[in-house]
N, C-alpha and C positions, 0 to 999 in steps of 0.2 A: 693235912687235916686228920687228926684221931679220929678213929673209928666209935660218935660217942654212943652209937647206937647198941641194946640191948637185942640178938637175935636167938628164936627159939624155934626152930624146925616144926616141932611137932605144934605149937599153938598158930606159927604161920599158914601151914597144912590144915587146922582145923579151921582159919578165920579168914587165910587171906590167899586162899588156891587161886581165886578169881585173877589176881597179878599175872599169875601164870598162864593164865588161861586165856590172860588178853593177849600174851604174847605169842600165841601160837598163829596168830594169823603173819607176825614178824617172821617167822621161819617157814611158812609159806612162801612168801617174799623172798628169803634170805635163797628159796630154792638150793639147799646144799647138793651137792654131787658127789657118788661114791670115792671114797680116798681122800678128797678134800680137807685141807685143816680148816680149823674154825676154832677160833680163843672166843669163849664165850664170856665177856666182862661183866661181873656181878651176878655170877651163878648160880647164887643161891642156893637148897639144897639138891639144884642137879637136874629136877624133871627134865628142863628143855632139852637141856645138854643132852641127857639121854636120848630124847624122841631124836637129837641131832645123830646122835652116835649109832642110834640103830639103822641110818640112812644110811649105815658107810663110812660117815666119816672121822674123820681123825681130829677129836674134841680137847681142849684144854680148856677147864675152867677156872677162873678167880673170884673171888670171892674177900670182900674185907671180914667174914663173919669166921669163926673157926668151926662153931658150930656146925653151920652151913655146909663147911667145905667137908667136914668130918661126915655130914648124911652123903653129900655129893660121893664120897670116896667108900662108904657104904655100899653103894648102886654099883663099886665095879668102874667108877668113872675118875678121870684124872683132873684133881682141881689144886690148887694153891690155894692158901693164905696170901693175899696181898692187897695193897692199894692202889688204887685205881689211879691215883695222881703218880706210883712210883714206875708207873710202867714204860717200859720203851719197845720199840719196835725195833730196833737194830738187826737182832737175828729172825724174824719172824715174816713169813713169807703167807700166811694165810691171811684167811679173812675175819677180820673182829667182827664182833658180834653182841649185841645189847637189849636186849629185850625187854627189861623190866627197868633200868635204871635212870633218872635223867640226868646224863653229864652237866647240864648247865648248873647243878647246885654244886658240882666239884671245878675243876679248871679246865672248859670244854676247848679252851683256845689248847691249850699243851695239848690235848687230847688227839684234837682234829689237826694238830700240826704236822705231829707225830705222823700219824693214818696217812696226811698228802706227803709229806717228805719222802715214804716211801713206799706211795704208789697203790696201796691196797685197796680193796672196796673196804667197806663200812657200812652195815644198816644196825638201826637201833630206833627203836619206840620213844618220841617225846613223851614226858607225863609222869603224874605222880601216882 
């Protein structure tokens, strides 16, 4: 699926911080632990990942926005351009992680296949 969405960091930040803000009760949750990896799926420009990274842990984030990834990489933080559908788990031994996105509008079957075939947690926020 193209990415057909238009993203702008600084007019998200001015309109739609609240997204973020809902997500911070998910990394309460997600209780990260020092050293810990954590792939943060749909990063955005980065806040969570950072409050993640300042825990300790050892953050990757993705993003389909390049924007995005470009403030995320701004902050100091390590994020990709990529699709959320092109993803695989094969070498990745941490725990995913989703706070703002809802997989059911992408292919949450491949998603959640992926995640049990090898064995990781997974938390992430229903909702739009």
């Amino acid at each position: 699926m193209p990415n057909e969405q238009t993203w702008d960091p600084e007019r998200y930040k001015r309109n739609a911080r609240f997204v973020t803000e809902m997500g911070t009760p998910v990394v309460d949750l997600l209780d990260p632990k020092e050293g810990e990896w954590i792939l943060d799926l749909g990063c955005g420009d980065g806040v969570l990942t950072e409050q993640i990274a300042a825990m300790g842990c050892n953050v990757v984030g993705v993003d389909g926005s390049e924007a995005f990834v470009k403030t995320a990489k701004e902050h100091g933080l390590t994020a990709y351009v990529m699709d959320r559908q092109a993803l695989t788990f094969e070498e990745w031994k941490g725990t995913p992680f989703c706070a703002g996105l809802c997989p059911i509008k992408y292919d949450a079957q491949n998603l959640f296949g992926m995640i049990c075939q090898h064995g990781v947690d997974f938390l992430t926020r229903f909702g739009f």
